[in-house]
N, C-alpha and C positions, 0 to 999 in steps of 0.2 A: 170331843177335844179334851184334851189332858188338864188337868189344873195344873198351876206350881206347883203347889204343895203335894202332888203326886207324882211329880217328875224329877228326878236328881237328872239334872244338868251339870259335867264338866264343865269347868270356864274355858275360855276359848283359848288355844295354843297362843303363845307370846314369843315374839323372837326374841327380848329382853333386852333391846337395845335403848339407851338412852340417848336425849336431846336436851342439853339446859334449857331452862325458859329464860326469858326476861327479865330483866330487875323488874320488881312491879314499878316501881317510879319512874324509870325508864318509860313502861307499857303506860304510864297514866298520863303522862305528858302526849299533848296533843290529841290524846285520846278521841276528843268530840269532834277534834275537825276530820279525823279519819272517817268516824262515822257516816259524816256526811259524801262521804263518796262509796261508791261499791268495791272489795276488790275484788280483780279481775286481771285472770294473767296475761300474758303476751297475746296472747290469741285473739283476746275482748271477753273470754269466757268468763263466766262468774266462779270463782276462786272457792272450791266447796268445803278449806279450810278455814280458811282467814275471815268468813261469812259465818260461820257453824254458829248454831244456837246453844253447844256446850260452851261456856268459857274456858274451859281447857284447852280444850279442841280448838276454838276460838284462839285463844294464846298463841300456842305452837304453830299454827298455820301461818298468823303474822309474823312471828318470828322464823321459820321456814324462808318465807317471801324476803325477809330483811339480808339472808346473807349475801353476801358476794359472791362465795360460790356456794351454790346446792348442796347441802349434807344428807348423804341416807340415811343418817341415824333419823334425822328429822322425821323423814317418811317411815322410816321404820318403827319409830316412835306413836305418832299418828296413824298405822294401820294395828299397831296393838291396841291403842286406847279405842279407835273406832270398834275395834271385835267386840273388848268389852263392853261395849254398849251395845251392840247388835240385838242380845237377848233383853227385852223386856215384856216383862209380866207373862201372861201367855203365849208370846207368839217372838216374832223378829222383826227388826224393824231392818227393811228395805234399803233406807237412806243410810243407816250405818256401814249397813253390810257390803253394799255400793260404794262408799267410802272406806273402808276398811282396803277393798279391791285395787280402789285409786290407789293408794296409799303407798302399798304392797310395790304394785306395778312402777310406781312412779321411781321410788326405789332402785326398784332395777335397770330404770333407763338411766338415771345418774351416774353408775357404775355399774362397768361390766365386771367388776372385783367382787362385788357383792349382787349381782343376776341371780346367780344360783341360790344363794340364801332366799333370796326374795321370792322366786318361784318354790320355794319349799313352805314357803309361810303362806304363796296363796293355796296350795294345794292344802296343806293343813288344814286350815281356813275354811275352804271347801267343802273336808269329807266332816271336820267339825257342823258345820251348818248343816248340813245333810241330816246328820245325828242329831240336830236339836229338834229338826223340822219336823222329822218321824217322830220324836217323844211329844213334842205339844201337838200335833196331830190334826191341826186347822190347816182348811185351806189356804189361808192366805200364809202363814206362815212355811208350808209344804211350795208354795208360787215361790215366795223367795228361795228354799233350796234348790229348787232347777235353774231363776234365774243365776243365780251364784253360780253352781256348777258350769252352766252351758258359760258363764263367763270366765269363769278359771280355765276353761280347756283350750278359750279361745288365745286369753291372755297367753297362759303358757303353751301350747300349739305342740311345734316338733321337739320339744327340750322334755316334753312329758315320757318316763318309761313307760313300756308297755303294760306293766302293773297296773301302774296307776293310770291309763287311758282305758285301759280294761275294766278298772274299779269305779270310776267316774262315771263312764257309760252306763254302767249296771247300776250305780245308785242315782243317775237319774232317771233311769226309765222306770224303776221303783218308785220313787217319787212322782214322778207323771201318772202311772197307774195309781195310785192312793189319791190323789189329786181327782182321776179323772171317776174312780168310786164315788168320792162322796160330790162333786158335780152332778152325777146320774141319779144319785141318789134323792139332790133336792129337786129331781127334774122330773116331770109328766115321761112313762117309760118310751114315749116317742118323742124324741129330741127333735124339737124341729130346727129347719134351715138356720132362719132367723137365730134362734137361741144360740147355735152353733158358732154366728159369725159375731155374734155379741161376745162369747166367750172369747172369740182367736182374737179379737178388737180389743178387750182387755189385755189378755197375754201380750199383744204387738205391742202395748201401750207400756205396759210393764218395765218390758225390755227396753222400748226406748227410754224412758225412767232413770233407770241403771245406767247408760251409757251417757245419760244428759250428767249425773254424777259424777261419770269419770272423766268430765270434760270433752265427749263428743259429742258438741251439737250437730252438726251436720247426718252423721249416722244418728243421731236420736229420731231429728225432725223428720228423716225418710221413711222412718216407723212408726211417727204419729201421722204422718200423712198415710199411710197405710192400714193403721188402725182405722181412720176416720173414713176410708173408702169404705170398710168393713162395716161399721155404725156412725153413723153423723151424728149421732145421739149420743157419741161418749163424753159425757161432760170431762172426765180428766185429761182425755187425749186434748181435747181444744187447751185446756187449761197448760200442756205440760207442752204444746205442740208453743204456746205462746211464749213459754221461756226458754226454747231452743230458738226461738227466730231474733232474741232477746238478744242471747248471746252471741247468733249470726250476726247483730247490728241493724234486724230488719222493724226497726223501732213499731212503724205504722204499721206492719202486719201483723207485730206480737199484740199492740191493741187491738188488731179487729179480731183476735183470736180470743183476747181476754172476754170482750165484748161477745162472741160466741158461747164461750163458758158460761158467762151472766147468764144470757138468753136462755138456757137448758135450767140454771140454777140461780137465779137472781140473788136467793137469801145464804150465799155462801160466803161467808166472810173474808175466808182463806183469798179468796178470788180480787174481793177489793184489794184487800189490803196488798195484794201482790201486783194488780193492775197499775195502783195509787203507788208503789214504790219505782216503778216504771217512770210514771210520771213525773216524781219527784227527780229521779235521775236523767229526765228530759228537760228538768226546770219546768215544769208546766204546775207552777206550785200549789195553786188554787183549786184544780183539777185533782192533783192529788189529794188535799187538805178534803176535799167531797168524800174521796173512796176511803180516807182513814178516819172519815165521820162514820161513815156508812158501815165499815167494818166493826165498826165500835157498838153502835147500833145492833147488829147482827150477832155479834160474840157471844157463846154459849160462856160460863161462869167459870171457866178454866185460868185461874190469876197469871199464869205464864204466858200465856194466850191474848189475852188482853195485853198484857205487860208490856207486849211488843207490840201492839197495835196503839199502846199511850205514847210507846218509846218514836214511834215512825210518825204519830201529828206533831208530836213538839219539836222534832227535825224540818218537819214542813214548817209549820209558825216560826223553827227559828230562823230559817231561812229566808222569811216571811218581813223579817225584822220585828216579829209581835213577841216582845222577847218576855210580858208577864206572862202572857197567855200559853208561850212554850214552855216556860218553869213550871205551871200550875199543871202543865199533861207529862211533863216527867215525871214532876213530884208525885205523878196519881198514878204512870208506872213503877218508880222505886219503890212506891207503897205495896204494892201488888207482888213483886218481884225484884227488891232490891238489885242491883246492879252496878258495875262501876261505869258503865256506859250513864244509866240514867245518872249516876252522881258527878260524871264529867259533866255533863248537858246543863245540869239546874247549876251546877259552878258557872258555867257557861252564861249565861241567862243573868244570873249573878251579875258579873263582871260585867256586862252589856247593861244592865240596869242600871248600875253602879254609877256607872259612864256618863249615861243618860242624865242622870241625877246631877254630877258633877258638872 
């Protein structure tokens, strides 16, 4: 695999459309009580803007969701800034790139005045990724340019010239063969069954990934359910299988899915705290306050990481009404990770103490 520093990466194409943000005082007002609900669009899906762990990204999506009517700049806005994040360090990150897609696409359902721009940004988009995925040279980063690809061709469909359906094809099947080298490569020269259907369980899991992203649960979870026929032992199918049934509303099966994941991986944090945020949004508060102990317990020394996992007990406590005990797990995410989120909450907490006192 490539390093950075041996690799000159272009930046990713930019349609260079702009979206004001918010007045910030505007966005700080009410801030905390936002928090305490998920967004999530018309559908019940979870909102993979207005959610995002960038605050920029973060920003725009709420402000996106705020208008009266839909602006493409907005999304046009938000699939540029998600490209730029795509590349980090050696490899690509999945969830940008996936979002980047959304983004793009969403665009073009808005207005059919700007369709064509927008199909020309995912295609860019596309044979960009492609290019990145060849120079850092990891598998996992190569997984993402097919994923992309096969989703730009699908997104854009019969509007693609024959160029570019021709060029698509050929640099994914490039992609799948370099992929499928250095697989064979880490493998005993007799690939057996088993390994075989481990590998396609991953891939199917992948892809539903991606489309859980772009807000289709239902096509996602018919591909972790197919991943899992493949390997019952894929801890992230259960895991990714449980926040499409999430989104479906199927509250008690995305538990016993969560509760699956555990069972394969008990000491995975990621998992509580994703279970525990379930709960919180079922009101099951107590239950939750367990799994965002437990995550915390668990957490590898990553401060941003934590951060959110301080930021999600003191939503529970404060919901809890233990309003010292939720300033005191803010304050030890702001620490970690300053935030205007945590700095609403401990105001929050604040003003409820204040009260109390008074």
């Amino acid at each position: 695999m490539t390093s950075p520093a041996d690799t000159f990466l272009p930046p990713p194409p930019q349609t260079g459309r702009s979206a004001p943000l918010p007045d910030p005082e505007v966005e700080q007002r009410g801030l905390w009580s936002q928090l305490l609900t998920a967004f999530r669009d018309l559908s019940g899906a979870f909102d993979a803007f207005a959610n995002d762990a960038n605050p920029q990204v973060r920003a725009l999506g709420r402000a996106a969701r705020q208008r009266r009517q839909p602006q493409t700049n907005d999304y046009f806005a938000l699939g540029d800034m998600c490209a730029r994040l795509t590349a980090q360090g050696s490899s690509l990150s999945e969830t940008y790139a996936a979002k980047t897609l959304a983004a793009y696409a969403q665009a073009a359902a808005i207005s059919q005045n700007d369709a064509h721009a927008a199909r020309r940004a995912l295609v860019a988009f596309g044979f960009w990724v492609a290019d990145a995925a060849r120079s850092f040279g990891g598998y996992e980063a190569l997984k993402v340019g097919v994923l992309v690809i096969d989703r730009v061709m699908q997104l854009v469909g019969t509007h693609l010239t024959a160029a570019d359906r021709d060029r698509l094809t050929d640099t994914r099947n490039r992609l799948r063969d370099q992929m499928n080298r250095i697989f064979d490569d880490e493998q005993d020269s007799a690939v057996s069954d088993l390994v075989s259907s481990e590998r396609e369980s991953r891939m199917l899991c992948d892809q539903g990934q991606m489309l859980l992203r772009q807000g289709q649960p239902q096509d996602a979870y018919t591909l972790f359910e197919r991943s899992l026929q493949l390997d019952d032992n894929n801890h992230a199918a259960w895991l990714w299988r449980a926040m499409s049934l999430t989104d479906l509303g199927r509250f008690e099966e995305a538990l016993a899915s969560y509760d699956k994941a555990l069972a394969l991986e008990p000491d995975s944090a990621g998992v509580w705290n994703n279970k525990g945020s379930l709960l919180m949004e079922l009101g099951r508060l107590d239950a939750a306050l367990q799994c965002f102990e437990r995550a915390l317990e668990l957490s590898a020394a990553v401060s941003t990481v934590k951060a959110v996992y301080w930021l999600n007990k003191g939503k529970a406590l404060y919901m809890l009404a233990r309003y010292q005990e939720a300033r005191d797990a803010l304050v030890r995410s702001h620490q970690l990770d300053p935030s205007p989120e945590s700095a609403a909450g401990i105001a929050a907490c604040r003003e409820r103490l204040d009260t109390q006192r008074g």
